[in-house]
C-alpha positions as CSV (number, residue, x, y, z in Angstrom):
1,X,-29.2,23.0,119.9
2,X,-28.4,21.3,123.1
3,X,-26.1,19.2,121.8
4,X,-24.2,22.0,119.8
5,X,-23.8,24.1,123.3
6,X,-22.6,20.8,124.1
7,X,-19.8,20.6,121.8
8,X,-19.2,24.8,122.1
9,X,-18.5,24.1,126.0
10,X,-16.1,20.8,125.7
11,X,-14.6,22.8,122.9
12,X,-13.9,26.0,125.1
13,X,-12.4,23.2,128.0
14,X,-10.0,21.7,125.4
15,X,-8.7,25.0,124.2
16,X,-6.2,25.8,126.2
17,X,-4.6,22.5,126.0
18,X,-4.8,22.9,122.2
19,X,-3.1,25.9,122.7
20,X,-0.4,24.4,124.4
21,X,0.3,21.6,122.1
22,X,0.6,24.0,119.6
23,X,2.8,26.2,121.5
24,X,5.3,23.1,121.8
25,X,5.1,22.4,118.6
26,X,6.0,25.3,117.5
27,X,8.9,25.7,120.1
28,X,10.3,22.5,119.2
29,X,10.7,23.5,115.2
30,X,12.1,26.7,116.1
31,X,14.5,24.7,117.9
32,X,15.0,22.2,115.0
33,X,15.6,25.5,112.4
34,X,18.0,26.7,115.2
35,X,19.8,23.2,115.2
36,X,20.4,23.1,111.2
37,X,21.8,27.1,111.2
38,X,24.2,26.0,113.9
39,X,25.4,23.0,112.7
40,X,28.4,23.0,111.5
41,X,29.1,22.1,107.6
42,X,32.4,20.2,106.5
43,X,33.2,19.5,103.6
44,X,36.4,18.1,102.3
45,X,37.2,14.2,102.9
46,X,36.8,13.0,99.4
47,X,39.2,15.4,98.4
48,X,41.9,14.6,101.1
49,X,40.8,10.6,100.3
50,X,41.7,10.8,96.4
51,X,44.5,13.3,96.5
52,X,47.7,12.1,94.3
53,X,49.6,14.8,96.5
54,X,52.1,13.9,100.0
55,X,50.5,15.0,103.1
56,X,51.9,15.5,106.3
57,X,51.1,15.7,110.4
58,X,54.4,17.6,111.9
59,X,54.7,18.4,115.5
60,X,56.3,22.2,115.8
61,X,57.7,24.1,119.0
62,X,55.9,26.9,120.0
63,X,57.2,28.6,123.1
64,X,56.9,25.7,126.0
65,X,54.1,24.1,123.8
66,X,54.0,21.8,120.9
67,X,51.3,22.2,118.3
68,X,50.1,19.7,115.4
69,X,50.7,21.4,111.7
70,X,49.0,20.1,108.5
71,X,51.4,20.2,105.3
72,X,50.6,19.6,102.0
73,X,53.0,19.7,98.9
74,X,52.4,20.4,95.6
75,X,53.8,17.9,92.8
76,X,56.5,20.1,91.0
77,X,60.3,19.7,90.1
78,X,61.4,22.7,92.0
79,X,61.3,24.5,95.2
80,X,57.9,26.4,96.1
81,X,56.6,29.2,98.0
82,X,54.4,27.9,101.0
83,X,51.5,29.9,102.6
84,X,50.4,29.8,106.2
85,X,46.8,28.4,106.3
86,X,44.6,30.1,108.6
87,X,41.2,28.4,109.6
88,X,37.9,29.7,110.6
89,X,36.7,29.5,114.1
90,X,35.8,25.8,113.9
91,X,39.5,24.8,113.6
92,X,41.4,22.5,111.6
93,X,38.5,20.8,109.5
94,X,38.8,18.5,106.4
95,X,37.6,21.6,104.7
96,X,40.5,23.3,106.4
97,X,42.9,20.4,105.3
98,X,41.1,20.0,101.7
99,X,41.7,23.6,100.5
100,X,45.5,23.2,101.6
101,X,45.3,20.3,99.0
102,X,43.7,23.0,96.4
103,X,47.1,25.3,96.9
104,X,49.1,22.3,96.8
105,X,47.5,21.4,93.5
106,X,48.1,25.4,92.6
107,X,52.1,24.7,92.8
108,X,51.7,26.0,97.0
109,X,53.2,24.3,100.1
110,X,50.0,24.6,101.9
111,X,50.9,24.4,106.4
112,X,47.7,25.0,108.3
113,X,48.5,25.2,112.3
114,X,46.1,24.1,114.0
115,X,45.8,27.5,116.3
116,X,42.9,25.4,118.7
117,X,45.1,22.9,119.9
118,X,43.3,19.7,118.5
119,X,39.8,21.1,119.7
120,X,36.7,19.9,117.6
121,X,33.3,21.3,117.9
122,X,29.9,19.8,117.5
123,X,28.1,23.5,117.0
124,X,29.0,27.0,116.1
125,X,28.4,28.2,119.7
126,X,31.0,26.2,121.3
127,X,33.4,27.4,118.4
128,X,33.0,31.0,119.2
129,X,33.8,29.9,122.9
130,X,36.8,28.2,122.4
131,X,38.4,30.9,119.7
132,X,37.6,34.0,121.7
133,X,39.3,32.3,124.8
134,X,42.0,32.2,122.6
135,X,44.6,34.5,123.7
136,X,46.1,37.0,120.9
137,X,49.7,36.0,121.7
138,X,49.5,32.9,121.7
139,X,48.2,33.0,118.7
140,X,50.9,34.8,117.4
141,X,53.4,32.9,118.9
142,X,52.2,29.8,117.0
143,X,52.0,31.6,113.5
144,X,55.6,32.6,114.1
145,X,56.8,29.4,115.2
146,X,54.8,27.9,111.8
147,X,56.0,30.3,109.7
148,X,60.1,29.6,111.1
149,X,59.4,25.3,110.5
150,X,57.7,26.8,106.7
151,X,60.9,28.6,106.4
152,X,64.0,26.6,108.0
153,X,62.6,22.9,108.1
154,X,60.7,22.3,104.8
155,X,63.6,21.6,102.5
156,X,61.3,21.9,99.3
157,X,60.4,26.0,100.0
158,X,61.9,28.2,98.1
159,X,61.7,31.0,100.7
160,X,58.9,32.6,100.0
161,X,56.3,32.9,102.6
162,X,52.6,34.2,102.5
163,X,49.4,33.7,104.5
164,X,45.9,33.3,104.0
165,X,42.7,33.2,106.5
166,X,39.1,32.4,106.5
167,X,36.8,34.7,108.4
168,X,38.4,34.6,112.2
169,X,41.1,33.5,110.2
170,X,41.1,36.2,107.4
171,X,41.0,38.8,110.1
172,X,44.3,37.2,111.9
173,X,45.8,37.5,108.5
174,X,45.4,40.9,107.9
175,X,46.4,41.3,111.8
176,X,49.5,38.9,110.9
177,X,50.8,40.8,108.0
178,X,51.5,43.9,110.5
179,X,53.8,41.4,112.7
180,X,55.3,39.3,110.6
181,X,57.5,41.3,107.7
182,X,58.4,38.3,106.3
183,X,55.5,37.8,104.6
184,X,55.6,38.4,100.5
185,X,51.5,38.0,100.2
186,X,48.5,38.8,102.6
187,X,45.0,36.8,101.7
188,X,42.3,37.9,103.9
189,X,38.8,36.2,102.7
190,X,35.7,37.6,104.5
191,X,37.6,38.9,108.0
192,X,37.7,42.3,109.4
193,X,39.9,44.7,108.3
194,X,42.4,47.1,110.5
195,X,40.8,50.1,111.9
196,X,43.4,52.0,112.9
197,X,46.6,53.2,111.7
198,X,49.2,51.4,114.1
199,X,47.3,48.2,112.5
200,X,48.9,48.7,109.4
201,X,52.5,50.7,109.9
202,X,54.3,47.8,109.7
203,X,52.4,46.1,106.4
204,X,55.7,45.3,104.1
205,X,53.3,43.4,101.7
206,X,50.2,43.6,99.2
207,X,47.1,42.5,101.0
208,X,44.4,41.1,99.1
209,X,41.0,41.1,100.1
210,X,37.8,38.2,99.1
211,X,34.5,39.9,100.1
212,X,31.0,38.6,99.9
213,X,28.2,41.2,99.0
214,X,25.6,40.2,101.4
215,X,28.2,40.3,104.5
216,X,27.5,44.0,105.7
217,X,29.3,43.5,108.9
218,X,32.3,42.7,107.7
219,X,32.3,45.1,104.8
220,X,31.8,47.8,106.5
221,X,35.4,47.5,107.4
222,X,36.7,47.9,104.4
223,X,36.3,51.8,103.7
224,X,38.1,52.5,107.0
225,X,40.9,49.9,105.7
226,X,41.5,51.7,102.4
227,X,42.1,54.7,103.6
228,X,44.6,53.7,106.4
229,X,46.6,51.7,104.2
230,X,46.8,54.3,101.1
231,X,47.8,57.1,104.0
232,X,50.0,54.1,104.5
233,X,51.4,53.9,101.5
234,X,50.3,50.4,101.2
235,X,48.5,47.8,98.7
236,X,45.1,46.7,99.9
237,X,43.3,45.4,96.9
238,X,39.5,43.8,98.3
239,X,37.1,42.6,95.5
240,X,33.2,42.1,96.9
241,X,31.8,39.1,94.9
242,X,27.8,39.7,93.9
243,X,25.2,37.6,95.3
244,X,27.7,35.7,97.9
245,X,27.1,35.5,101.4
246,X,30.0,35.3,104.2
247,X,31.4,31.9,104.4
248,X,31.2,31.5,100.4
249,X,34.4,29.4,100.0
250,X,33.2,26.9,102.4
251,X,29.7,26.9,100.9
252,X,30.4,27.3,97.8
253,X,32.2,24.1,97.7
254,X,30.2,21.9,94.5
255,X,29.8,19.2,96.7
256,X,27.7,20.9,99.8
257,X,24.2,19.3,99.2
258,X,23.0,23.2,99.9
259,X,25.0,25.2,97.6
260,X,23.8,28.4,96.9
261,X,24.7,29.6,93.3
262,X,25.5,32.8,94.6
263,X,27.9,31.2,97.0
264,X,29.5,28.7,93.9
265,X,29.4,31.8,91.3
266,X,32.0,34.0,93.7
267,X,34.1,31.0,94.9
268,X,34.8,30.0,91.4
269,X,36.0,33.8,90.6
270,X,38.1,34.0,93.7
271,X,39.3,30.9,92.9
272,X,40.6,32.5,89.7
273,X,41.5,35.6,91.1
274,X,43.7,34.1,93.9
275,X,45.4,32.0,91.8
276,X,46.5,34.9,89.6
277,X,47.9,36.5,92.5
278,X,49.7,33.5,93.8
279,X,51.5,33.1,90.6
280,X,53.3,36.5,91.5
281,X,55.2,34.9,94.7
């Protein structure tokens, strides 16, 4: 019995070290879970790497600034329509630049500003930084100036000019399409929609929206939206995909080593329904 009071009292001494150790241990793979849902997923170099289609850096004047453009054009034996490329909050990625190639390969000329002046980020935090410093007019002011070089400088278009943005960037589209009346097509995947009606006066265009199911706080934007732009007298058309989560057209991609079948089920239908659509420019 000694000996086993023995072992009960160095037992009691060495618990709160044990308690310790397993407090950092658990503190350390709460950080590592953190770590992976932050990191930032890009996808998209293969594609660029084996592309058959002309690709192009262009410098274009915006204001007292110059920003870098990404171009892509499609292999066709006339003039095209070309559509604005709007990225997420993480910039001008290869995924970015990839699904430029995708229009391209759809008959689009695909020119994706790059609206964070040549910024890359290492985690999702210091993206959200850097785009909510971004000021709205500037913003603006670079769209415009992309959309004039789309217009007047690219031989190849036909004159035709839409736009198309991925979360941040789908938001800024639908925000676009009320500024810029030039536009013949609106593509908003997965960004908040207008919430009031001044957001959506000036709209001379059909808007078309790419939702995911499991992305409640985005679509619960969407009611709101409707109704403004029929009062409007406007075309909103926004299709929820099932079992998609926000993001899907990034992580749908087949060649994300996590793909979720969800995610791959509703990029594939978008896929199809946006290039319906962008056979009507």
């Amino acid at each position: 019995m000694e000996g086993w009071d023995e072992s009960l009292i160095c037992m009691k001494r060495k618990l709160p070290l044990i308690r310790l150790l397993v407090g950092v241990l658990c503190a350390l793979c709460m950080c590592d879970a953190a770590g992976i849902a932050e990191e930032i997923k890009d996808f998209g170099r293969d594609r660029l790497n084996s592309s058959p289609r002309h690709a192009d850096w262009v410098d274009i004047k915006s204001g007292d600034r110059t920003i870098k453009a990404f171009i892509v054009y499609p292999e066709r034996k006339d003039k095209a329509p070309a559509v604005l490329v709007i990225s997420e909050i993480f910039g001008l990625t290869d995924w970015v630049r990839s699904l430029c190639d995708e229009l391209a390969e759809n008959g689009i000329i695909a020119i994706a500003p790059d609206l964070h002046g040549g910024n890359k980020f290492e985690d999702l935090d210091a993206a959200r930084k850097a785009t909510s410093a971004l000021a709205k007019e500037q913003v603006k002011a670079d769209l415009d100036a992309t959309a004039d070089y789309a217009l007047r400088k690219i031989p190849s278009c036909n004159g035709t000019l839409a736009a198309c943005g991925f979360c941040w960037g789908g938001g800024v589209t639908f925000a676009y399409a009320n500024e810029n009346p030039k536009l013949k097509a609106a593509y908003s995947f997965y960004g908040t929609a207008p919430d009031s009606a001044d957001k959506v006066k000036n709209i001379a265009c059909p808007v078309y929206g790419f939702y995911a199911e499991n992305d409640e706080r985005v679509d619960a934007t969407i009611p709101k939206a409707e109704e403004l732009m029929k009062a409007a007298g406007k075309k909103y058309e926004p299709v929820i995909y099932k079992g998609a989560g926000h993001g899907f057209m990034r992580s749908g991609e087949p060649n994300n080593p996590a793909v979720r079948e969800g995610d791959k089920k509703a990029r594939d239908e978008a896929w199809a329904q946006w290039k319906t659509v962008l056979k009507q420019l």
